[in-house]
C-alpha positions as CSV (number, residue, x, y, z in Angstrom):
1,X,9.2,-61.9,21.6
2,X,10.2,-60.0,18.5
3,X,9.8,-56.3,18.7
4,X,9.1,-54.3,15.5
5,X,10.2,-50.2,15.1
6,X,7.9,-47.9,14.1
7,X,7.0,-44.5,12.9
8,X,4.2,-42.3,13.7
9,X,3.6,-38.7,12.5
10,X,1.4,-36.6,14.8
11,X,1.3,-33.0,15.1
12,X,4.2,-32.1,12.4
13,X,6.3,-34.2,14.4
14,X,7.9,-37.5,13.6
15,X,8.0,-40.1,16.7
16,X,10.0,-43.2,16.5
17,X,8.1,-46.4,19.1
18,X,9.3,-50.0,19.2
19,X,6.4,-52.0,20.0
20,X,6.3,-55.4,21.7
21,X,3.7,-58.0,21.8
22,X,1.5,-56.7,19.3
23,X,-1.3,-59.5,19.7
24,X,-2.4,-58.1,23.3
25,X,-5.2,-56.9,24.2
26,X,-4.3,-54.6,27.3
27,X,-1.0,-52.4,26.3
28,X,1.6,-50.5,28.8
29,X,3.3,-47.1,27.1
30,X,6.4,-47.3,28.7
31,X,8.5,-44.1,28.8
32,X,12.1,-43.0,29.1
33,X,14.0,-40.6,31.2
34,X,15.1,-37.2,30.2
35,X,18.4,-37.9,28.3
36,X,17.5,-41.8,27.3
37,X,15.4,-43.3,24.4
38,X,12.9,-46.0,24.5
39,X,15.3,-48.7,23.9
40,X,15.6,-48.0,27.9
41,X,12.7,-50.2,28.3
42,X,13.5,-53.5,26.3
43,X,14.2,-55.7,28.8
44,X,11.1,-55.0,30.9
45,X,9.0,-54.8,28.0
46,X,10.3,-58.1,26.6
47,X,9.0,-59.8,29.7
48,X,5.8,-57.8,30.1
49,X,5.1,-58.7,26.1
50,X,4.4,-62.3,27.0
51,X,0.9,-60.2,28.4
52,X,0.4,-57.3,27.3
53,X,1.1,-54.9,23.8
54,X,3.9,-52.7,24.7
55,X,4.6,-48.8,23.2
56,X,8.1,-47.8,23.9
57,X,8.1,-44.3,22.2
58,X,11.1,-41.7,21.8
59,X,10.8,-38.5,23.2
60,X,10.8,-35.2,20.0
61,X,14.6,-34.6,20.1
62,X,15.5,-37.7,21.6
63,X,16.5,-41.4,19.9
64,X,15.1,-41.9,16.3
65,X,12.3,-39.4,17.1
66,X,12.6,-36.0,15.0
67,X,14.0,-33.0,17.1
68,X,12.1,-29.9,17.5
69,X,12.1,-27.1,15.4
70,X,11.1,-25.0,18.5
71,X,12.7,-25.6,21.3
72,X,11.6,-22.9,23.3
73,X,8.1,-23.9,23.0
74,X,8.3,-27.9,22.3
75,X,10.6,-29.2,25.0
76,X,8.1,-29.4,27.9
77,X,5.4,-31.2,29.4
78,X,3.0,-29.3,27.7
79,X,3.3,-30.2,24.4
80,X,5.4,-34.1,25.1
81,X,1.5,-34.2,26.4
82,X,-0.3,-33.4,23.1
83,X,2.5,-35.7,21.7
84,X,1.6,-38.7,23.9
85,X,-2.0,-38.2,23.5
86,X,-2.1,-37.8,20.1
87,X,0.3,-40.8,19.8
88,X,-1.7,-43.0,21.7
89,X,-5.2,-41.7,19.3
90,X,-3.2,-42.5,16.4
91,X,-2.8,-46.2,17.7
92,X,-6.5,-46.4,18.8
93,X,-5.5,-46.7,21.9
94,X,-8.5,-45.9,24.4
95,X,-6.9,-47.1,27.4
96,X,-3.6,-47.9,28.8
97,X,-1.8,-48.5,32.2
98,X,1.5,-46.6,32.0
99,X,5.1,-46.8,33.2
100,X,7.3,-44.3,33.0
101,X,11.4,-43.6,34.1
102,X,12.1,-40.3,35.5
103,X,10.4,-37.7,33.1
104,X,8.9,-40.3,31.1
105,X,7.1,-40.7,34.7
106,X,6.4,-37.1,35.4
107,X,4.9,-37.1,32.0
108,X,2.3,-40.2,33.4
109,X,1.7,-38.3,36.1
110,X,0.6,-35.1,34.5
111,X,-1.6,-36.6,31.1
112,X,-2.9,-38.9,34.3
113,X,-4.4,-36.3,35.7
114,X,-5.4,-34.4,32.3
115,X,-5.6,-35.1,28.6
116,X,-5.6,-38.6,29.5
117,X,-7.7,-38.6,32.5
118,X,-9.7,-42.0,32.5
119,X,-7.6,-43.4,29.5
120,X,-4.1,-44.5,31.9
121,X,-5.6,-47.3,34.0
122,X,-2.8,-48.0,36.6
123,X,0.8,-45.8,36.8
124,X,4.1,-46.8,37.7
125,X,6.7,-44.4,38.6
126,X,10.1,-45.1,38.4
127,X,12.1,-42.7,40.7
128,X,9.8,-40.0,40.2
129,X,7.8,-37.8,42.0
130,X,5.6,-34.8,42.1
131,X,8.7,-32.9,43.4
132,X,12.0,-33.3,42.6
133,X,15.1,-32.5,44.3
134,X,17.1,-29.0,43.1
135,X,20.5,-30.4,43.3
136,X,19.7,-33.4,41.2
137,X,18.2,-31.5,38.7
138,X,21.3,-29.6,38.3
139,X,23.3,-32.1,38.0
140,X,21.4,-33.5,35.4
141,X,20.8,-30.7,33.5
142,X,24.7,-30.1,33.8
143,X,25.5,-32.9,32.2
144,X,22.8,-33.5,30.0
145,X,22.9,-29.8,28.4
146,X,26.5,-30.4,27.2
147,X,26.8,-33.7,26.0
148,X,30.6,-35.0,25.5
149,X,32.0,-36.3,22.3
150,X,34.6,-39.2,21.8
151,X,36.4,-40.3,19.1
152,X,35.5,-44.1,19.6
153,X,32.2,-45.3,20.8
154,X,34.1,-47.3,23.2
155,X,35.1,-44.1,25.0
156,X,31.4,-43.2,24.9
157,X,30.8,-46.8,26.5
158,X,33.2,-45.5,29.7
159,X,31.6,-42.5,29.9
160,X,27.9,-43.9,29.7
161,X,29.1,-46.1,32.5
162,X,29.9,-43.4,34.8
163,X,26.8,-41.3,34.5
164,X,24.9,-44.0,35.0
165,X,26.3,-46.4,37.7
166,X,23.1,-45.7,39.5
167,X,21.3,-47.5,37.7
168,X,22.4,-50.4,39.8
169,X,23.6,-53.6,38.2
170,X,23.8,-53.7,34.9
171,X,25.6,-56.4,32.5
172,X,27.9,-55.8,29.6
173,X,25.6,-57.0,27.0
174,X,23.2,-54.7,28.0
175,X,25.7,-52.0,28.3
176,X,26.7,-52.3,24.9
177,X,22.9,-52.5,24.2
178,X,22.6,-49.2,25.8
179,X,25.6,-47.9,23.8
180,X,24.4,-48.5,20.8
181,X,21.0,-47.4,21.1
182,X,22.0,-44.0,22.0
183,X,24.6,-42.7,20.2
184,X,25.1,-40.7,17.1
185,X,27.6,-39.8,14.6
186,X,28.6,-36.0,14.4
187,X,29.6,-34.2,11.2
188,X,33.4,-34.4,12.5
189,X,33.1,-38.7,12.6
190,X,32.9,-37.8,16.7
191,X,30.6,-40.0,19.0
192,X,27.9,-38.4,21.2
193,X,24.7,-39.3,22.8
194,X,21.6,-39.7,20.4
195,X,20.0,-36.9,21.9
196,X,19.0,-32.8,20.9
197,X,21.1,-30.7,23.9
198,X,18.4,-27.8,23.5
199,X,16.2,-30.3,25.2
200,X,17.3,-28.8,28.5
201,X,15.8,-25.7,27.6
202,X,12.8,-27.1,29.6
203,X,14.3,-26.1,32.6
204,X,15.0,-22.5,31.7
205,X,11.9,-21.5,29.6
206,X,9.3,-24.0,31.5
207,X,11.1,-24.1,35.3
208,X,7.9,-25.3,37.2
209,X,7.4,-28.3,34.8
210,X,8.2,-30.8,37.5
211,X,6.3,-29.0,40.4
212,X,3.3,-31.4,40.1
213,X,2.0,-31.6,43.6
214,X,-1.5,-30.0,42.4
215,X,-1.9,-33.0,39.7
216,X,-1.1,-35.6,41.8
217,X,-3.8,-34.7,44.5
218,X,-5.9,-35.0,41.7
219,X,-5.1,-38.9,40.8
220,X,-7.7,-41.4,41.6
221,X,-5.9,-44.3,40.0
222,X,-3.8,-46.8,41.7
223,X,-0.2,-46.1,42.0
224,X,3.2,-47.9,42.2
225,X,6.3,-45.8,42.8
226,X,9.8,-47.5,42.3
227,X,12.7,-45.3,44.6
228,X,16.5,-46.1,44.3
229,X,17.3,-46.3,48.0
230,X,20.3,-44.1,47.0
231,X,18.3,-41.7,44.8
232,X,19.3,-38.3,45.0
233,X,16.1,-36.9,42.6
234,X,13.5,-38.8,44.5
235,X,13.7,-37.8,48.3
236,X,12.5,-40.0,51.3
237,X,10.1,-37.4,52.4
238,X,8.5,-37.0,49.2
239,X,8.1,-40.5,48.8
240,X,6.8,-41.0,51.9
241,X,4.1,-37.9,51.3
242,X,2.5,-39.7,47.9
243,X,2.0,-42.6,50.0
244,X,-0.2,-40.7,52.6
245,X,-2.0,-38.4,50.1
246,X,-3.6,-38.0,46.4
247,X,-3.9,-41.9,45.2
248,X,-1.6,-42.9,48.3
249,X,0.6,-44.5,45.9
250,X,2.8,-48.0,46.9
251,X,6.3,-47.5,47.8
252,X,8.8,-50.1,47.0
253,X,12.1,-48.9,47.7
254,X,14.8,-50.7,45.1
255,X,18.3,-52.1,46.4
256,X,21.5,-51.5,45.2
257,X,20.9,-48.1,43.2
258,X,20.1,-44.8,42.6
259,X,18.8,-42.5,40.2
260,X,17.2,-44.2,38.1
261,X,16.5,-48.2,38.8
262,X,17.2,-49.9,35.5
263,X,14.5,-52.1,35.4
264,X,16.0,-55.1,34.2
265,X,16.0,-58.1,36.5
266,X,13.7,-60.3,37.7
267,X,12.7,-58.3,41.1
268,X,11.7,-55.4,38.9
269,X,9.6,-57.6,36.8
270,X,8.4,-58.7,39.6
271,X,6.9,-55.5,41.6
272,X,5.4,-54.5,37.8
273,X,3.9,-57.6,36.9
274,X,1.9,-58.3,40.0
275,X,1.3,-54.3,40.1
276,X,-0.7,-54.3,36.9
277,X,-2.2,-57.7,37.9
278,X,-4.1,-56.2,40.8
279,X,-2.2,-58.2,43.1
């Protein structure tokens, strides 16, 4: 299956989507994590495009997608909200089941339970909660809010590596895939990754963004949750509370990672495909 890239313009804002099996009927928004881009998702969309359309947007200030012009305001859930929905009108898209990494998760979760209320069908979670663990947000804000730059792309490539071992097994074709769908050229011929460092600004100006315990009592749609068993954002007891309360989600906890499973091999086809079947 042959993805296509696209470009949508809603709200004053240019968003960047790669789009796979465009002839379904039924279509999955898949969404990245904080730092990533949509090109996160193409392994799992490739195999869920053999059934269903799937819409792997970039984040504003993340990937291809234009970066904000106010960052104070635009990085948060509030707004990447009106972005999604408006997205999602612009496609004619009444209804959707969604899947979402980290943020691109917490994002579900909240247009779930308001501007798209009856429009997301099923959710999956990857690694995400309602409630998120302090420590692991600073170290990803740490990180993430001053992004390194290298003089070769293959330095970038070690670097990449490290931050995100836990993502569990990952092979070198799709490492380099990774690679070379996030990274950008800086003014100096430097390498860095593709996306806007005042993105982290969420966490100062919007602090209570991930705090979502309120909207997820609120969810009357099935559930699937994905936890690393070594995840350090997504803690045991948190998982084990949206299993006994709001849509009393489905746990499945994911060998051999962390923070955030990479969706990529069979076995996480597996728990997605027969989750959005009904099975």
């Amino acid at each position: 299956m042959i993805p296509t890239s696209n470009y949508a313009t809603v709200l004053g804002t240019e968003l960047h989507y790669m789009e796979w099996g465009a002839g379904h009927a039924d279509t999955v928004v898949a969404w990245h994590g904080l730092a990533r881009t949509g090109r996160d998702m193409d392994d799992i969309a490739a195999h869920l495009a053999q059934r269903y359309r799937v819409i792997c947007p970039d984040t504003i200030g993340r990937g291809l997608s234009q970066w904000s012009r106010a960052p104070e305001r635009e990085y948060c859930f509030a707004h990447y909200e009106r972005l999604a929905t408006a997205l999602l009108d612009h496609l004619g898209l009444q209804r959707v089941h969604w899947l979402g990494t980290s943020m691109g998760g917490a994002l579900g979760l909240r247009a779930a339970a308001a501007s798209l209320l009856g429009r997301i069908g099923k959710l999956v979670l990857n690694d995400i909660g309602p409630e998120v663990a302090a420590s692991a947000v600073e170290r990803i804000r740490n990180y993430a809010g001053s992004p390194p730059a290298f003089d070769t792309v293959g330095e970038l490539e070690a670097y990449f590596r490290t931050v995100y071992k836990p993502y569990g097994a990952i092979t070198d074709v799709q490492w380099r895939r990774l690679v070379e769908s996030s990274t950008r050229r800086l003014p100096d011929g430097r390498v860095t990754p593709h996306y806007d460092p005042a993105m982290v600004q969420q966490f100062v100006h919007h602090p209570r963004d991930y705090d979502q315990w309120d909207a997820w009592d609120r969810l009357a749609i099935p559930v699937l949750v994905l936890r690393g068993v070594d995840s350090d954002l997504l803690e045991p007891d948190v998982a084990r509370q949206m299993t006994e309360r709001g849509p009393r989600a489905t746990l499945v906890t994911v060998p051999g990672c962390g923070h955030a499973p990479a969706l990529n091999t069979p076995e996480h086809f597996a728990w997605v495909d027969d989750f959005l079947a009904g099975h």
